[in-house]
LUMFI-42149 format. One record per atom (N, C-alpha, C, CB): residue in one letter; x, y, z. Coordinates in steps of 0.02 Angstrom, whole numbers, always signed. Atoms other than C-alpha are relative to their C-alpha. Glycine has a CB too. Example, Ala and Ser with C-alpha at 12.3 -4.5 7.8 and 13.67 -1.06 7.14 Angstrom:
BEGIN
   rest        X        Y        Z
      A      +45      -59       +0
      A     +615     -225     +390
      A      +45      +60       +0
      A      -50       +1      +62
      S      -42      -59       -3
      S     +684      -53     +357
      S      -39      +55      +37
      S      +20      +23      -71
This chain:
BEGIN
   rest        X        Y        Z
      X      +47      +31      -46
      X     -323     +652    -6491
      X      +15      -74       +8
      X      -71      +10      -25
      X       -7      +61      -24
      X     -299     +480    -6521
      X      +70      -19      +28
      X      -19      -42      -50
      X      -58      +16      -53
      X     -109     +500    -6462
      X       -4      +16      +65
      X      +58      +28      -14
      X      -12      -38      -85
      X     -165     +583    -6301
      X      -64      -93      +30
      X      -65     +139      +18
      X       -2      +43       -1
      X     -276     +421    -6302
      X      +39      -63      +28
      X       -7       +9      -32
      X      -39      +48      -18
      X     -165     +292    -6312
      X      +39       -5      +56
      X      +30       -8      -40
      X      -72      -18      -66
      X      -30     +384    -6172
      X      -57      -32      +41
      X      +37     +105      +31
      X      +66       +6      -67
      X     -199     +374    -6039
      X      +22      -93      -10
      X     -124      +38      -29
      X      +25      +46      -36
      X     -230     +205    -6077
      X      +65      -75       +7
      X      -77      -16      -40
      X      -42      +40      -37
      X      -47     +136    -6067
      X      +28      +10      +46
      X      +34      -17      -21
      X       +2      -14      -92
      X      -46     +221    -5899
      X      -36      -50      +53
      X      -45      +73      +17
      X      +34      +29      -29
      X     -176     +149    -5847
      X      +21      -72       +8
      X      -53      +13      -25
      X      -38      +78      -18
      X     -114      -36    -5891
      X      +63      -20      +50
      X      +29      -24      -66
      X      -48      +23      -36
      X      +37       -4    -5800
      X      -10      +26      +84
      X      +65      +24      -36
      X       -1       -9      -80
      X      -33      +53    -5635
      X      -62      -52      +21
      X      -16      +91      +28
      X      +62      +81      -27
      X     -173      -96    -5625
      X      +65      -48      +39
      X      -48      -69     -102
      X      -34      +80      -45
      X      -27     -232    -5572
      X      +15      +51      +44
      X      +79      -62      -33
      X      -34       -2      -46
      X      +45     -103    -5463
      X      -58       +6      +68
      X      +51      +56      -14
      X      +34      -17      -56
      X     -105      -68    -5361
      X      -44      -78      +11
      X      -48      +75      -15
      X      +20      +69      -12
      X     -163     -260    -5379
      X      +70      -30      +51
      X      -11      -44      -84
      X      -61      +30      -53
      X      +28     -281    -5285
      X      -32      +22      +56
      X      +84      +31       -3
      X      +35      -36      -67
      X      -45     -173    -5151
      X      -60      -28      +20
      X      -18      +75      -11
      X      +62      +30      +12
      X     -203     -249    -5141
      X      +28      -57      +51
      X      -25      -19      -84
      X      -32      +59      -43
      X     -114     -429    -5115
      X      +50       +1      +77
      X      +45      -29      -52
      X      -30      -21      -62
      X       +5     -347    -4975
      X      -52      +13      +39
      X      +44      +57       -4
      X      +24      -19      -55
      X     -130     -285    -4875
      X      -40      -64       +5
      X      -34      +69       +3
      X      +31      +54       +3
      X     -239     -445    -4900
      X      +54      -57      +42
      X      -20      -13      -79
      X      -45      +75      -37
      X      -80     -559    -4824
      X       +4      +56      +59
      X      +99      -43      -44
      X      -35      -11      -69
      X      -41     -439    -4686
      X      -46      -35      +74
      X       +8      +92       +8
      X      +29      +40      -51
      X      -68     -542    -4523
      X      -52      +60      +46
      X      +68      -40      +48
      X      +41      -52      -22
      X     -217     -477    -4412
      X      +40       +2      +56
      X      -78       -7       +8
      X      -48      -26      -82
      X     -157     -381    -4223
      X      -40      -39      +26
      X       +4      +89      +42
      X      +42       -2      -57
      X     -234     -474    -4078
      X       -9      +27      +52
      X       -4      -33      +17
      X      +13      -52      -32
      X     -308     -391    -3980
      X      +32      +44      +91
      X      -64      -20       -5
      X      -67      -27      -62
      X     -186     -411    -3814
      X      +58      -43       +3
      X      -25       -1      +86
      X      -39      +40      +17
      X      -46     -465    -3882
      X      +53      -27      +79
      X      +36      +37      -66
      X      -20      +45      -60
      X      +98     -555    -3746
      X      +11      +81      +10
      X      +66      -75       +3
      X      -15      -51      -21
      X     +185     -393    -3649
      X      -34      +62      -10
      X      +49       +2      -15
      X      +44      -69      -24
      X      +45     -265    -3660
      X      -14       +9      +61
      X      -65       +7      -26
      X      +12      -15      -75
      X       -7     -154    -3523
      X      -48      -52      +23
      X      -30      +74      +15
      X      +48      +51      -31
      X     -172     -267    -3523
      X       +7      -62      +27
      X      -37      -13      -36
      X      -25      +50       -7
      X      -90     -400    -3513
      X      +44      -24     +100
      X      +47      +11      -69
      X      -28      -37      -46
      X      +16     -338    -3370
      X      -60       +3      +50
      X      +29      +68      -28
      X      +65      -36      -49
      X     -134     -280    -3275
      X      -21      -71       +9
      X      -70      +63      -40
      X      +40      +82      -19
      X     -217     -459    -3281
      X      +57      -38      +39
      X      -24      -57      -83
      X      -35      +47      -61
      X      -69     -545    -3207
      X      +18      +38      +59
      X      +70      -36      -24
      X      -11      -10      -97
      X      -23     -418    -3059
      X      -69       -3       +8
      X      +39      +87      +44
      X      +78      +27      -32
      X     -234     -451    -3037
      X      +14      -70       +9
      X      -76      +10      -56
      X      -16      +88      -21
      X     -179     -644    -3026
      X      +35       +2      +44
      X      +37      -52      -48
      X      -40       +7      -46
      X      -52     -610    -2927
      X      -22      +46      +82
      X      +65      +22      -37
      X      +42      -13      -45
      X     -121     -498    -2811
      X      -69      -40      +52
      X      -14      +40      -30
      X      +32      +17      -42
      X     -258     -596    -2775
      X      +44      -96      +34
      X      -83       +6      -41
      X      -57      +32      -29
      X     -142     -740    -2762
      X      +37       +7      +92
      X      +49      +27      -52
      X      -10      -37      -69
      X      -72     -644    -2605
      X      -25       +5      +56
      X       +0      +47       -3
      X      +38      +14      -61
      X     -200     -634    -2527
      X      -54      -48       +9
      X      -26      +52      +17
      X       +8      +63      -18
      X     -251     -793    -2532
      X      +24      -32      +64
      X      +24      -30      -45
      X      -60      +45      -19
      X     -100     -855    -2470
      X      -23      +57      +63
      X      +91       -8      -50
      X      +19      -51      -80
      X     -115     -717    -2315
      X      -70       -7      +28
      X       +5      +91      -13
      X      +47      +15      -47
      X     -299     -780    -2278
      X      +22      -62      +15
      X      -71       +5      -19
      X      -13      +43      -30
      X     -230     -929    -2267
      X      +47      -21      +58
      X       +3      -20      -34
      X      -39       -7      -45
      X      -93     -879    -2140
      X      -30       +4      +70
      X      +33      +50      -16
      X      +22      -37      -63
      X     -219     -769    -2045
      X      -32      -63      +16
      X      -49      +75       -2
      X      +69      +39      -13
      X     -354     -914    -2039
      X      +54      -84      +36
      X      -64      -13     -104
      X      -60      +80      -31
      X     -186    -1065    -1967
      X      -19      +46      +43
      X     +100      -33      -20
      X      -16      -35      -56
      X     -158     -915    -1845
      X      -59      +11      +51
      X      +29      +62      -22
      X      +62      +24      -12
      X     -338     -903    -1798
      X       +4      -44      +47
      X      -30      -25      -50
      X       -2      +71      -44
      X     -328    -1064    -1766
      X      +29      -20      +70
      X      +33      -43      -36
      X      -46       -1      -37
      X     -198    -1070    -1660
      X      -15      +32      +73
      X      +46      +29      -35
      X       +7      -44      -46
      X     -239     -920    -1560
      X      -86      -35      +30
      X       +9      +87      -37
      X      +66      +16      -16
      X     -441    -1001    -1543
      X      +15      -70      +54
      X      -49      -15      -76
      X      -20      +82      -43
      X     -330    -1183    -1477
      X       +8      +24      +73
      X      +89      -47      -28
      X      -35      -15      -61
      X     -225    -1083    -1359
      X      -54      +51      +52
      X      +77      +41      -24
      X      +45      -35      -52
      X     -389     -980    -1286
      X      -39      -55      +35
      X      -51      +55      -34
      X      +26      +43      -42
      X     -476    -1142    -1268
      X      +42      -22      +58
      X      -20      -50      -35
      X      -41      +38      -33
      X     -324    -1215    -1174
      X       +6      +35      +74
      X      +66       -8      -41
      X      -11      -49      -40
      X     -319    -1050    -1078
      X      -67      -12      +52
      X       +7      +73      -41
      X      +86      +12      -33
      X     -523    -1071    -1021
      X       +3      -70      +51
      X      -72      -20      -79
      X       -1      +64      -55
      X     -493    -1257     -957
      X      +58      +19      +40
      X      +12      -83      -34
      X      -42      -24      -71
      X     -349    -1201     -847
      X      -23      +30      +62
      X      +45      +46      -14
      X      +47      -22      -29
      X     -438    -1064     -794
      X      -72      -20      +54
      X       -9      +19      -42
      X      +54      +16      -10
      X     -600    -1151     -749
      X      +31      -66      +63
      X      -43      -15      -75
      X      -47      +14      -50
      X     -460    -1280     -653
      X      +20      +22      +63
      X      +38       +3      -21
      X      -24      -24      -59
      X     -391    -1166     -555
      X      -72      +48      +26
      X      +79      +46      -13
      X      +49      -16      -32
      X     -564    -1094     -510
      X      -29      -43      +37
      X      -35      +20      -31
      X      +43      +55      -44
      X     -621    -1265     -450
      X      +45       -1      +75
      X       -2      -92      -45
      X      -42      +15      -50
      X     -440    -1272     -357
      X      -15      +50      +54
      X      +70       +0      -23
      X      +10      -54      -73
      X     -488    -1093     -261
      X      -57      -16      +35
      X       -9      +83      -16
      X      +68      +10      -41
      X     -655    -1143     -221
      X      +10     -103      +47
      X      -87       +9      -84
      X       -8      +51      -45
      X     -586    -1312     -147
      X      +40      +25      +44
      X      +22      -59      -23
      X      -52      -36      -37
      X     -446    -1206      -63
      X      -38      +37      +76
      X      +34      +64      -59
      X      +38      -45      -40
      X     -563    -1095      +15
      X      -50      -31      +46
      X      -33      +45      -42
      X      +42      +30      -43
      X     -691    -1225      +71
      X      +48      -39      +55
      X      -51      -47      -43
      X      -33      +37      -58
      X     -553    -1325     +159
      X      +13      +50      +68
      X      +74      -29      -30
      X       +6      -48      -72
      X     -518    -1160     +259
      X      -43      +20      +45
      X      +11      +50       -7
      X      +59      -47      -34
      X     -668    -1115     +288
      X      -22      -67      +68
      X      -87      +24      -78
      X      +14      +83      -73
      X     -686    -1315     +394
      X      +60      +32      +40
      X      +25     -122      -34
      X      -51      -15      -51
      X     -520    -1271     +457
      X      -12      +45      +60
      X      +51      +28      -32
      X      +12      -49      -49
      X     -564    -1100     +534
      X      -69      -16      +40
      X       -3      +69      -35
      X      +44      +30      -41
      X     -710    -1178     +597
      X       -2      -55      +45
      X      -35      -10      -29
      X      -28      +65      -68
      X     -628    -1326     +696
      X      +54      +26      +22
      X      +23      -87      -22
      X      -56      -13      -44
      X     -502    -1220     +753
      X      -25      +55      +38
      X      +68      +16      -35
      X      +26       -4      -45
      X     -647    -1116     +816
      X      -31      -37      +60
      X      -19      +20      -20
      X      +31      +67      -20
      X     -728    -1249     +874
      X      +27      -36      +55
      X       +1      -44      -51
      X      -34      +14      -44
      X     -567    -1298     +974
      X       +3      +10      +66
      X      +34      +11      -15
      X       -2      -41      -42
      X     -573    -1289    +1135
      X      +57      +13      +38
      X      -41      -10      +30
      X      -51      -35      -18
      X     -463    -1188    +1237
      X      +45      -18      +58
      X      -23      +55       +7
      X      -51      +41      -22
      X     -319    -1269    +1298
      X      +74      +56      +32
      X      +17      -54      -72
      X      -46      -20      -33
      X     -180    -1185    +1432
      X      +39      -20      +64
      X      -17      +42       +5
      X      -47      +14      -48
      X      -43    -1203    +1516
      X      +62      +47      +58
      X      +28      -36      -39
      X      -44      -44      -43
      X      +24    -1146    +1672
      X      +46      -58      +49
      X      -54      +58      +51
      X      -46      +32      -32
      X     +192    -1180    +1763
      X      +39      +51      +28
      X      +34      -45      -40
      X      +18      -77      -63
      X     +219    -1098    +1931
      X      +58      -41      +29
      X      -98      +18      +63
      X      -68       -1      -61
      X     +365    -1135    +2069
      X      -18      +33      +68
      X      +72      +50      -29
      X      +15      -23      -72
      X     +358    -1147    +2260
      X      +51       -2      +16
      X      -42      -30      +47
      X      -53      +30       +3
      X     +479    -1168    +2376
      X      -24       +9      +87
      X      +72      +31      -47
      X      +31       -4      -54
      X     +432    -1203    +2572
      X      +50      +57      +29
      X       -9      -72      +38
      X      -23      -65      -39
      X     +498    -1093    +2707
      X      +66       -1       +4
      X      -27       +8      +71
      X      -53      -10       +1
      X     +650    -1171    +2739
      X      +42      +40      -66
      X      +14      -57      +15
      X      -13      +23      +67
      X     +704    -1212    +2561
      X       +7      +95      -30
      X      -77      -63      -38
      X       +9      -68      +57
      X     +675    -1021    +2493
      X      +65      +43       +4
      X      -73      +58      +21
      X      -34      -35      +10
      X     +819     -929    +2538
      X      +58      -43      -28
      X       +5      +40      +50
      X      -65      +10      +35
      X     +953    -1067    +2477
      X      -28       +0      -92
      X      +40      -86      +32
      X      +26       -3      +74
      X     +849    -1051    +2272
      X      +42      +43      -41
      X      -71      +27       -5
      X      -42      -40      +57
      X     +974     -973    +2167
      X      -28      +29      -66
      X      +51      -45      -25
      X      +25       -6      +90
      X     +909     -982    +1985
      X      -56      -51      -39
      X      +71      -17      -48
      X      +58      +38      +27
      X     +762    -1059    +1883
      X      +17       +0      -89
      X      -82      +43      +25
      X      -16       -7      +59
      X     +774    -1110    +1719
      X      -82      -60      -52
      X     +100      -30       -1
      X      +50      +48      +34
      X     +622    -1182    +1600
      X      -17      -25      -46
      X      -36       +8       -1
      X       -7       +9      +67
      X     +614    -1276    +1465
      X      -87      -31      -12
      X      +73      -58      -19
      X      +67      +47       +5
      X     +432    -1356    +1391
      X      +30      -17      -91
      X     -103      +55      +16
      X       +4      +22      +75
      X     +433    -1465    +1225
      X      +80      +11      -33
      X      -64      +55      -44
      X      -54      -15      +43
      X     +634    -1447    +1207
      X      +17      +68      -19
      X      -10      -33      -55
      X      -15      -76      +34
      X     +624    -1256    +1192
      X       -1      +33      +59
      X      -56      +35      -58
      X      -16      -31      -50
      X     +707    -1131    +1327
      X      -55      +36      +25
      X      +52      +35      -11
      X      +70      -57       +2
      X     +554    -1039    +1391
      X      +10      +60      +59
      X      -87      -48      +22
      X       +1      -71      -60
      X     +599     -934    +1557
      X      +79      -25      +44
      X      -97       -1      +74
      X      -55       +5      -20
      X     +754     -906    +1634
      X       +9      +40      +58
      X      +40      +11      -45
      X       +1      -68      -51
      X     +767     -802    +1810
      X      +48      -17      +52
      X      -79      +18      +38
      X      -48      -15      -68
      X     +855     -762    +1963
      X      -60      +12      +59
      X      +58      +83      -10
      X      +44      -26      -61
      X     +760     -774    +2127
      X      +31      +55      +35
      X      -12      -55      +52
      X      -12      -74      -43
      X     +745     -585    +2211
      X       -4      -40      +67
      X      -68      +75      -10
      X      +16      +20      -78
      X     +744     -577    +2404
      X      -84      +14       +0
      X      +49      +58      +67
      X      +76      -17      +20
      X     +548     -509    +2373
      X      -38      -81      -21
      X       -1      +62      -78
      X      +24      +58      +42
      X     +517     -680    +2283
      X      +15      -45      +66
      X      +44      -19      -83
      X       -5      +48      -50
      X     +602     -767    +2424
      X      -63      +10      +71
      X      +84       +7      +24
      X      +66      -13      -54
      X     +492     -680    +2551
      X      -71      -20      -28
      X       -8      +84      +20
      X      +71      +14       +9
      X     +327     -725    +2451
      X       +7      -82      +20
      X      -32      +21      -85
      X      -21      +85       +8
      X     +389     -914    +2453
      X       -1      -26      +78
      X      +91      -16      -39
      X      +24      +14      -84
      X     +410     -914    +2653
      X      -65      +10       +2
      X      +31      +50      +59
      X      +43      -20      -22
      X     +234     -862    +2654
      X      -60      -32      -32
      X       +8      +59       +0
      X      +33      +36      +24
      X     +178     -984    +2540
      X      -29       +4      -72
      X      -34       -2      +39
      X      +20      -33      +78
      X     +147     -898    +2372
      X      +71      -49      -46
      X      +12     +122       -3
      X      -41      +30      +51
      X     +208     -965    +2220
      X      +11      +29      -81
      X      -27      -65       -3
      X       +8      -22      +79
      X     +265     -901    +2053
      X      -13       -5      -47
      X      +20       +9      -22
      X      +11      +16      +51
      X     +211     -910    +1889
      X      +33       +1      -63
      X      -36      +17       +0
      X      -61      -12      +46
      X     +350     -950    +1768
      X      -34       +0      -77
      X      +65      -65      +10
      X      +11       +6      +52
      X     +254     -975    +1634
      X      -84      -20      -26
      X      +50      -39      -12
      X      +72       -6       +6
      X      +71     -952    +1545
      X      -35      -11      -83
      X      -16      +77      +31
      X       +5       -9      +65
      X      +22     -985    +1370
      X      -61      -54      -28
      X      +74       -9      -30
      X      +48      +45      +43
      X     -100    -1068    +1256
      X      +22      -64      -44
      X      -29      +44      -49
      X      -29      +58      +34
      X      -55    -1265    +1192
      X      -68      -38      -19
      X      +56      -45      +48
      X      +49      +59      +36
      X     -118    -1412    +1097
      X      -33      -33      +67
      X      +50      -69      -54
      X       -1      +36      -33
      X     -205    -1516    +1209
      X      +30      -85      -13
      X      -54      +13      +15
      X      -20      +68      +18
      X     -106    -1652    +1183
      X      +86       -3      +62
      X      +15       -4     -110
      X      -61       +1      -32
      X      +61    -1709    +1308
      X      +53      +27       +6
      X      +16      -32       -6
      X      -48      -61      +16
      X     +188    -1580    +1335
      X      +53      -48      +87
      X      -55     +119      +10
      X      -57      +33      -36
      X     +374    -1631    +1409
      X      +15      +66      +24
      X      +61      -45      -41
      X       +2      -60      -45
      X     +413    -1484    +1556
      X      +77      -39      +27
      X      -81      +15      +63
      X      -82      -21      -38
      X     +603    -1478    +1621
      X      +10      +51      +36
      X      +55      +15      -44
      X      -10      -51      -47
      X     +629    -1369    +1759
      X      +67      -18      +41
      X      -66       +7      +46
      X      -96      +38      -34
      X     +842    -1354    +1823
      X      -15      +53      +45
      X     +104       +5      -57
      X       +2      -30      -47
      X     +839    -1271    +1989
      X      +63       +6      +31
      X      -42      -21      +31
      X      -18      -14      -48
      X     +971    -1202    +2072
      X      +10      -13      +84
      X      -15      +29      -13
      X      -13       +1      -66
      X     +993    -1253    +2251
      X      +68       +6      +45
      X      -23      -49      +12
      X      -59       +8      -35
      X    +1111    -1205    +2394
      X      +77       -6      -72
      X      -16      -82      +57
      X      -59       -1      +57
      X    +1222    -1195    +2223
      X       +8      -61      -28
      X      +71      +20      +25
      X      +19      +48      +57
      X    +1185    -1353    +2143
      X      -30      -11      -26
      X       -2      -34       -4
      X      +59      +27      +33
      X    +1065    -1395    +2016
      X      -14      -40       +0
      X       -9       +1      -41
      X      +50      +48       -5
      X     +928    -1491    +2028
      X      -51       +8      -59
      X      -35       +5      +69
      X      +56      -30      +73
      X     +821    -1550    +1862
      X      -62      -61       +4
      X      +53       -4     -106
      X      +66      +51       -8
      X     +655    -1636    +1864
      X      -40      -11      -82
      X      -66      +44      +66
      X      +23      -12      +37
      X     +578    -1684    +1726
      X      -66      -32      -13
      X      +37       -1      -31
      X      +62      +43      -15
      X     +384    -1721    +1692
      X      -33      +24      -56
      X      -41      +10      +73
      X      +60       -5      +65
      X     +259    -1757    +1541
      X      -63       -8      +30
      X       +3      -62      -63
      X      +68       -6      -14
      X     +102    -1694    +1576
      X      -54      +14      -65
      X       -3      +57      +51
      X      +33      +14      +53
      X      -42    -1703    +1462
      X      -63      +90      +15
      X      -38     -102       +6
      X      +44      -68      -21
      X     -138    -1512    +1438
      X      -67      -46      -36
      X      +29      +99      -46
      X      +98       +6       -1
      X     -324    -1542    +1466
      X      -45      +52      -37
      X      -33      +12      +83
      X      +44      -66      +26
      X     -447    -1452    +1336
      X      -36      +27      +35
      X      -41       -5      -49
      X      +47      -64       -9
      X     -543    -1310    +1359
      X       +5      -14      +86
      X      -96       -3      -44
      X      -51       -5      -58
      X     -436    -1302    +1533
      X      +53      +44      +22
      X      +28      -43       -2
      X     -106      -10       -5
      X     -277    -1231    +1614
      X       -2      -57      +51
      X      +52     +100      +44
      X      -32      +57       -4
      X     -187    -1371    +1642
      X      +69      +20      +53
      X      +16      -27      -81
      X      -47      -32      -60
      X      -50    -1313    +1818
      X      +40      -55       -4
      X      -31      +20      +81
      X      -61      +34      -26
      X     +128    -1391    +1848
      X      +34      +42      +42
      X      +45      -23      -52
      X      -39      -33      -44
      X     +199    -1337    +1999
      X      +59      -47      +27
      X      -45      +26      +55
      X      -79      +16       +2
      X     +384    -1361    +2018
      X      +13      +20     +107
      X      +59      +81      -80
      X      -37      -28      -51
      X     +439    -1351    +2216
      X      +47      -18      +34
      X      -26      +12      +34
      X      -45      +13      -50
      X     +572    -1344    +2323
      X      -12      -27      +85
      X      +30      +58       -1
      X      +41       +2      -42
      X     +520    -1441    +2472
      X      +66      -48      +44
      X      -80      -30      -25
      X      -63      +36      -51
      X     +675    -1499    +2621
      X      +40       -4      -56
      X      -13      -83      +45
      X      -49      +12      +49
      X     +786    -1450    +2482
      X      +20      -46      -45
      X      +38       +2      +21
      X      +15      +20      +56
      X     +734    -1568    +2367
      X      -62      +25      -49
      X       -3      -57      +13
      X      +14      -32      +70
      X     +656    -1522    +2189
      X      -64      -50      -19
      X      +74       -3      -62
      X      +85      +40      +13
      X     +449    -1606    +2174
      X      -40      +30      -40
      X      -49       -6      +63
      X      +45      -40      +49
      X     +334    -1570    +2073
      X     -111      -47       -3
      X      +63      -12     -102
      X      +87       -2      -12
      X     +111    -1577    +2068
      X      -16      +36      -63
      X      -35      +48      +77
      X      +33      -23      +61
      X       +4    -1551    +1935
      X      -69      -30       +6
      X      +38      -21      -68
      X      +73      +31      -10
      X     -181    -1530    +1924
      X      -31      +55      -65
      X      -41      +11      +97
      X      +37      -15      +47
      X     -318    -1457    +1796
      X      -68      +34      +35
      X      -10      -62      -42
      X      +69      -11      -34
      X     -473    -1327    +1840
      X      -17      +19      -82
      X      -11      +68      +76
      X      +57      -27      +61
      X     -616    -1265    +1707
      X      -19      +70      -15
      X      -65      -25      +15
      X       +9      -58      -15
      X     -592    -1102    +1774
      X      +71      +30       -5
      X      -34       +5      +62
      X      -56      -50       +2
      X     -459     -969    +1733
      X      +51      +10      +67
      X      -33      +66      -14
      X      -45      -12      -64
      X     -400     -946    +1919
      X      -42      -54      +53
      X       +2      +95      +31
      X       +8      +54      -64
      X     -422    -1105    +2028
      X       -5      +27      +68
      X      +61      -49       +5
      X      -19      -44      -70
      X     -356     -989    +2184
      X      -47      +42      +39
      X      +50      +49      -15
């Protein structure tokens, strides 16, 4: 008994230091914290920084662009509102216009050709110019010559002008030479305003008068 004794209790002495070693090992081991560097958590918190990061930076893109697009609508509105003033000045000027060019009164011109009794059968050709611009060009018929013995006269030309001074050239034909007269007459408003061109002892005269009425005759 007392050798089974003694074995126990120099067992016992020799496993006290070893489990007092153990003891001191777990007592120094450093503690874990709780997210250390390269964990997932860790991980997760910075793409959440970075993410919102992102879109930071992209409201701050959208919110320049914004901007931009809010400058260039204002810029768009005052143009706009410009060229609305410009149509409505556009439109009022026409609207005076078409109203003083109703308003106008009616201004014409006629230019006719005789030619006395003798004078009519030597008339070859007529030619008319008004304002520098060719306007009638003919050949006297024998029909034309017979109205002309009889005192009738033709009407080379009929149209609506400014009332304002008009330059008339008329080259006549005679016996085979031309004859050219030329005369500034002034068209009379709200008128026809007549230049008659004639052949009178084979010279080339000319008369001009003004009625209020469409046919003087």
């Amino acid at each position: 008994m007392k050798r089974e004794a003694l074995l126990a209790l120099t067992a016992l002495g020799m496993a006290l230091p070893a489990l007092r070693a153990q003891d001191t090992t777990r007592a120094q081991r450093p503690v874990i914290s709780a997210a250390p560097a390269g964990t997932p958590l860790e991980q997760l918190v910075a793409e959440e920084a970075q993410r919102r990061a992102n879109i930071a930076r992209v409201l701050l893109i959208t919110n320049a662009q914004v901007a931009v697009q809010q400058e260039a609508l204002r810029n768009l509105s005052d143009q706009l509102y410009v060229s609305q003033q410009l149509v409505a000045a556009t439109h009022g000027q026409l609207s005076l216009a078409a109203e003083a060019l109703n308003k106008q009164p009616s201004t014409t011109l006629s230019v006719l050709f005789a030619a006395d009794s003798l004078s009519a059968a030597r008339v070859g050709s007529l030619a008319l110019s008004i304002d520098g611009a060719n306007t009638a060009t003919m050949s006297i018929s024998d029909t034309t010559r017979t109205a002309f013995r009889v005192g009738a006269a033709d009407e080379l030309f009929r149209g609506a002008v400014l009332p304002t001074p008009h330059t008339i050239v008329l080259t006549a034909t005679v016996n085979g030479q031309p004859q050219q007269l030329v005369t500034r007459v002034r068209a009379l408003g709200d008128a026809v305003t007549y230049v008659q061109f004639a052949i009178q002892e084979g010279k080339l005269v000319q008369t001009s008068w003004a009625s209020r009425v469409t046919n003087p005759f």
